[in-house]
C-alpha positions in Angstrom: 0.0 0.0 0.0 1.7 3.7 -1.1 2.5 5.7 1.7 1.2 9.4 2.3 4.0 12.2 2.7 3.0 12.9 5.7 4.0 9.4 7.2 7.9 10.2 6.3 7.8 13.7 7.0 6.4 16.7 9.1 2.8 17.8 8.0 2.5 20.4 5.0 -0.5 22.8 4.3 -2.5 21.0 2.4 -1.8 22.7 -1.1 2.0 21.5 -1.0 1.0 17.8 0.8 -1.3 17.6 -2.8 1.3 18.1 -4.6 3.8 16.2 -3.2 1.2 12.9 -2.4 3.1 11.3 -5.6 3.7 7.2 -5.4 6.9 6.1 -3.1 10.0 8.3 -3.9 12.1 5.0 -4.3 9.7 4.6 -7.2 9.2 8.0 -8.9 10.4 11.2 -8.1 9.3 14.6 -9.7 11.9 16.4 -11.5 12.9 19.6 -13.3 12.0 17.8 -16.8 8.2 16.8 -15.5 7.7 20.9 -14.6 9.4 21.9 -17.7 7.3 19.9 -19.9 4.4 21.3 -18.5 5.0 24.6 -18.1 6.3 24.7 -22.2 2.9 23.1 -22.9 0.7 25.0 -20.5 2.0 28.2 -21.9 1.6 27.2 -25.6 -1.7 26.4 -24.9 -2.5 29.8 -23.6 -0.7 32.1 -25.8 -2.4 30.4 -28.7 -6.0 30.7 -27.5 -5.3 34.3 -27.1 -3.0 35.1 -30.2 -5.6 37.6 -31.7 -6.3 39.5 -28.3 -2.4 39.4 -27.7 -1.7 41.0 -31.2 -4.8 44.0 -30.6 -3.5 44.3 -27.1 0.0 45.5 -28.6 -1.8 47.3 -31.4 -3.3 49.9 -29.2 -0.2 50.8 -27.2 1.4 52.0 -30.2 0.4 55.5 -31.8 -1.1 55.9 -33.9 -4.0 54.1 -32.4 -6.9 53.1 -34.1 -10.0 51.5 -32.2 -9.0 47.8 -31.4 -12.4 46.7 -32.7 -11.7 48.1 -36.0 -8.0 46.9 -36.0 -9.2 43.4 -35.5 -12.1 43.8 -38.5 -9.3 45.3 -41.3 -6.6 43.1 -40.0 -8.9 40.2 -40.9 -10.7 41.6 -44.0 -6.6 42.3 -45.5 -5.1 39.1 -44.6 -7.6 36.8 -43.0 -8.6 34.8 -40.3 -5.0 33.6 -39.6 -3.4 36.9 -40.1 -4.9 37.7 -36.8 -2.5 35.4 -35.7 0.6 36.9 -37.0 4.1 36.9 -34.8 2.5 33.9 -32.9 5.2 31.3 -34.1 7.7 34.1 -32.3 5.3 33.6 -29.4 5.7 30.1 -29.5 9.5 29.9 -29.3 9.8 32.5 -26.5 6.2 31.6 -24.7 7.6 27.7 -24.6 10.9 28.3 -23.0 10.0 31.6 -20.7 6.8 29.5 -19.1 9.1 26.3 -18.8 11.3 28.4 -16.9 9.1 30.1 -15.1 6.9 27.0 -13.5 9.9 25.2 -13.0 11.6 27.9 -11.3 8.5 29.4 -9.0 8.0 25.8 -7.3 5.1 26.4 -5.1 7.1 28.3 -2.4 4.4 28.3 0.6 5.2 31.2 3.1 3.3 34.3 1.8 6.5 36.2 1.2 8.8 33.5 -0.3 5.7 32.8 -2.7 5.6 36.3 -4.0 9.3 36.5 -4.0 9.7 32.6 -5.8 7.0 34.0 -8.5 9.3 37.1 -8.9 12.5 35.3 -9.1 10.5 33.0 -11.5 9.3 35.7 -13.8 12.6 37.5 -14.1 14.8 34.4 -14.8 12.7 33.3 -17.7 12.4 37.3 -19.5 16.1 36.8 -19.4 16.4 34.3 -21.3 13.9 34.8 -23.7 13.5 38.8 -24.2 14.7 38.9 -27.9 11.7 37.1 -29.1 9.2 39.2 -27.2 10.7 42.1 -29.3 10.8 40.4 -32.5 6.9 39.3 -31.5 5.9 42.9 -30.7 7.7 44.1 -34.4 5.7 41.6 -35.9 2.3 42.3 -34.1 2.3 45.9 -35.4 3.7 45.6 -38.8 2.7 43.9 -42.5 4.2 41.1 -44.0 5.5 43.4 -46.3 8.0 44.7 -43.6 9.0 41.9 -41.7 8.1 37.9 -43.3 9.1 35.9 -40.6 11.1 35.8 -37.3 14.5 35.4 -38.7 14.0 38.3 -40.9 13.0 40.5 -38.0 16.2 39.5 -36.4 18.2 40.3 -39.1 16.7 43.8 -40.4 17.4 45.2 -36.7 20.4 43.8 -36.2 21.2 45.5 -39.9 19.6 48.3 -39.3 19.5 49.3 -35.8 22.1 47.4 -34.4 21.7 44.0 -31.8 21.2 46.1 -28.6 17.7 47.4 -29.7 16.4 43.4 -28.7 17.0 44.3 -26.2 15.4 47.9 -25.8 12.9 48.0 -23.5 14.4 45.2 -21.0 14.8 47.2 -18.1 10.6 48.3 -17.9 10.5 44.4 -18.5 12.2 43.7 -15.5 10.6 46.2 -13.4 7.2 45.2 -14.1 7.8 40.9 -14.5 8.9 41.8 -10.6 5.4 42.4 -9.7 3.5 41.0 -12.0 4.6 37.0 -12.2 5.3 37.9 -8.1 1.4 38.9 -7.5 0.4 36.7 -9.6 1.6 33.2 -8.2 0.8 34.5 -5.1 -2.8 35.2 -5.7 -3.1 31.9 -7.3 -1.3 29.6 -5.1 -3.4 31.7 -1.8 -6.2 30.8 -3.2 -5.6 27.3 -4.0 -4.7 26.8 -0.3 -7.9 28.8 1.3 -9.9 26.6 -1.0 -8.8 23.3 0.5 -9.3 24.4 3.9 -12.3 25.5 3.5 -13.7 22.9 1.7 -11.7 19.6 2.6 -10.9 19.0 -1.0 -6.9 18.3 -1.8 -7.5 19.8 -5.4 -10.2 23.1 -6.7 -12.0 21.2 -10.0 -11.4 23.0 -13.5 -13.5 25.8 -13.7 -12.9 26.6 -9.9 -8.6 26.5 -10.9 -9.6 28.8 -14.1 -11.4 31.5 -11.4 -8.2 31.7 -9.6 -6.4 31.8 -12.4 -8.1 34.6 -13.8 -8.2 36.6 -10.5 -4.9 36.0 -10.1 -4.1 37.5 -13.7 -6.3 40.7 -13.5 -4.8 41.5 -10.3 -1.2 41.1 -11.4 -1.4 42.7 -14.8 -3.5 45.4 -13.3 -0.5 46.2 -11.0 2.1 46.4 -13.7 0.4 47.8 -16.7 2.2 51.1 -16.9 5.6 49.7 -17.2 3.8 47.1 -19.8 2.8 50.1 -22.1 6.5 51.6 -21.5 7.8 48.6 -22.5 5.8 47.9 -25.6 6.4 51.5 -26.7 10.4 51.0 -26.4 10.5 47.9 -28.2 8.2 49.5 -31.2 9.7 52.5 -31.6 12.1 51.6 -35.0 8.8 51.2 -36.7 6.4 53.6 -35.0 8.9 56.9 -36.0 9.0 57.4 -32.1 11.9 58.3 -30.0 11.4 56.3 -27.0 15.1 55.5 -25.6 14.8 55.1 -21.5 12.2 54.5 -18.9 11.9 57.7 -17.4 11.8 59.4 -20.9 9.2 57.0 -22.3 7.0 57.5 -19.3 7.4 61.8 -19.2 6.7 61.5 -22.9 3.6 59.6 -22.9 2.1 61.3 -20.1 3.0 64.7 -21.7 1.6 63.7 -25.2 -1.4 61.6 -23.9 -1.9 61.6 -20.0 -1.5 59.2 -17.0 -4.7 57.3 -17.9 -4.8 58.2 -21.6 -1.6 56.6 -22.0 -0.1 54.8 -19.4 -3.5 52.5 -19.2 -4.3 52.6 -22.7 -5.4 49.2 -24.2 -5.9 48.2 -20.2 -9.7 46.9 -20.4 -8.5 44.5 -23.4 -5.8 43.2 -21.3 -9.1 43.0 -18.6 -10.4 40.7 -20.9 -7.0 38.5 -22.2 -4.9 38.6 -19.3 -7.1 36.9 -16.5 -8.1 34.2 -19.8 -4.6 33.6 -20.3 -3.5 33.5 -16.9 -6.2 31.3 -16.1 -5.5 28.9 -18.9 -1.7 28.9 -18.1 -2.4 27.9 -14.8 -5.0 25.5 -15.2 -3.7 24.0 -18.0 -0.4 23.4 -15.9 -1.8 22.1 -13.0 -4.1 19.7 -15.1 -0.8 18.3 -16.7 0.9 17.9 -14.0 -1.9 15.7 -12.4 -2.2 13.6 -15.6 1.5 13.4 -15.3 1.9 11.9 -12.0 -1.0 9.5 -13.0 0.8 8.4 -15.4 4.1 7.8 -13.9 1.7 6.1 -11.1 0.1 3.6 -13.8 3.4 2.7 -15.1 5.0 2.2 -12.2 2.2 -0.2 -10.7 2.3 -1.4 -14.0 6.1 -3.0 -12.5 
């Protein structure tokens, strides 16, 4: 008969005692690889689902702004239904690595403070090693074909053109707001994962209960960083917007100058209401989900010998 964790060890709240309650570790034990297969696919997942609101969501950052509505109608009407899709096989390469990184990395730290600061630490590794393809995706989100055909030709006009340090223009508002935002975020979502098994007795929240955390989790931490999110979207756009947007400080005194503090800093924010908490949610979910069909599975084949 398996043994509990609890039997070899001292008791854990009951969010962490789920997820450790895997068959005997002299049989199976979790690794990096199980959380960074899961993480890669979990974030694919979501990114995909929400490639179109992604792609309007960087739209209206970037003057000249046209409604998001009607950027979504002429975007389809000129290039189709998958054109709303554009710069998503960019997403894909950094989306797989940076939320591979990023689960593997936040570990489902339990004290309130070492959860915020594990979803932090989390957030920030994986923007490090990924932050070039977020810029090529935001070039290609806000350009034509005609400008930029594919990823590797984004990479080499700017390198060309502009030189290899803009991929990395607008890393520093990245930073500054991943620190909150992935921080908040796993927080909120693990918090409420725990309350929900005290309160109700059940080791695991069912689906649509893990996407409500998940999306109350992602409206709270994308609220929080937003500003620096428009910042950074405006740095990284700048070569093909005719903008002069070269540091933080002078991004943020221009575009509250030009456009105002809710005008500008917060503009596109009630489309990142609606696909932030959705992807958040899904990323979550779909993570969680996968790493319970996982451990089945390694369960299975083990009783299987």
């Amino acid at each position: 008969m398996a043994h509990s964790v609890t039997d070899h060890q001292s008791p854990l709240p009951v969010s962490e005692a789920t997820v450790l309650a895997l068959p005997p570790p002299t049989k199976h034990r979790w690794t990096a690889v199980d959380s960074l297969l899961c993480g890669a696919f979990a974030g694919a997942v979501a990114k995909t689902v929400i490639a179109p609101l992604d792609r309007t969501k960087i739209f209206s950052k970037c003057p000249p702004t046209d409604s998001q509505l009607r950027f979504i109608y002429c975007s389809y009407m000129k290039g189709g239904l998958l054109s709303l899709w554009r710069g998503n096989s960019a997403t894909m390469i950094r989306v797989m690595p940076y939320a591979a990184i990023q689960f593997t990395s936040h570990d489902q730290a339990l004290p309130p403070f070492t959860r915020f600061l594990a979803g932090s630490l989390a957030g920030t590794t994986a923007v490090m090693f990924t932050y070039p393809l977020d810029m090529v995706r935001a070039r290609m989100a806000v350009t034509a074909r005609e400008m930029y055909s594919n990823i590797m030709h984004v990479f080499m006009r700017i390198s060309q053109e502009e030189g290899i340090r803009t991929l990395y223009r607008g890393f520093t508002p990245t930073i500054m707001g991943v620190i909150p935002y992935a921080g908040i975020t796993f927080y909120t979502f693990e918090t409420l994962k725990k309350i929900h098994a005290e309160k109700t007795k059940r080791p695991q929240p069912h689906p649509h209960e893990r996407l409500a955390f998940g999306a109350c989790a992602g409206l709270i931490g994308q609220s929080a960083s937003y500003p620096l999110d428009v910042v950074r979207r405006r740095m990284q756009t700048a070569g093909v917007t005719g903008s002069a947007y070269a540091t933080v400080l002078g991004t943020m005194r221009a575009i509250v100058t030009q456009e105002g503090v809710i005008r500008g800093l917060y503009k596109g924010l009630s489309m990142n209401w609606l696909k932030g908490p959705i992807a958040v949610a899904i990323s979550l979910s779909t993570f969680d989900i996968t790493n319970d069909l996982l451990l089945k599975m390694h369960q299975i084949g083990f009783s299987a010998h």
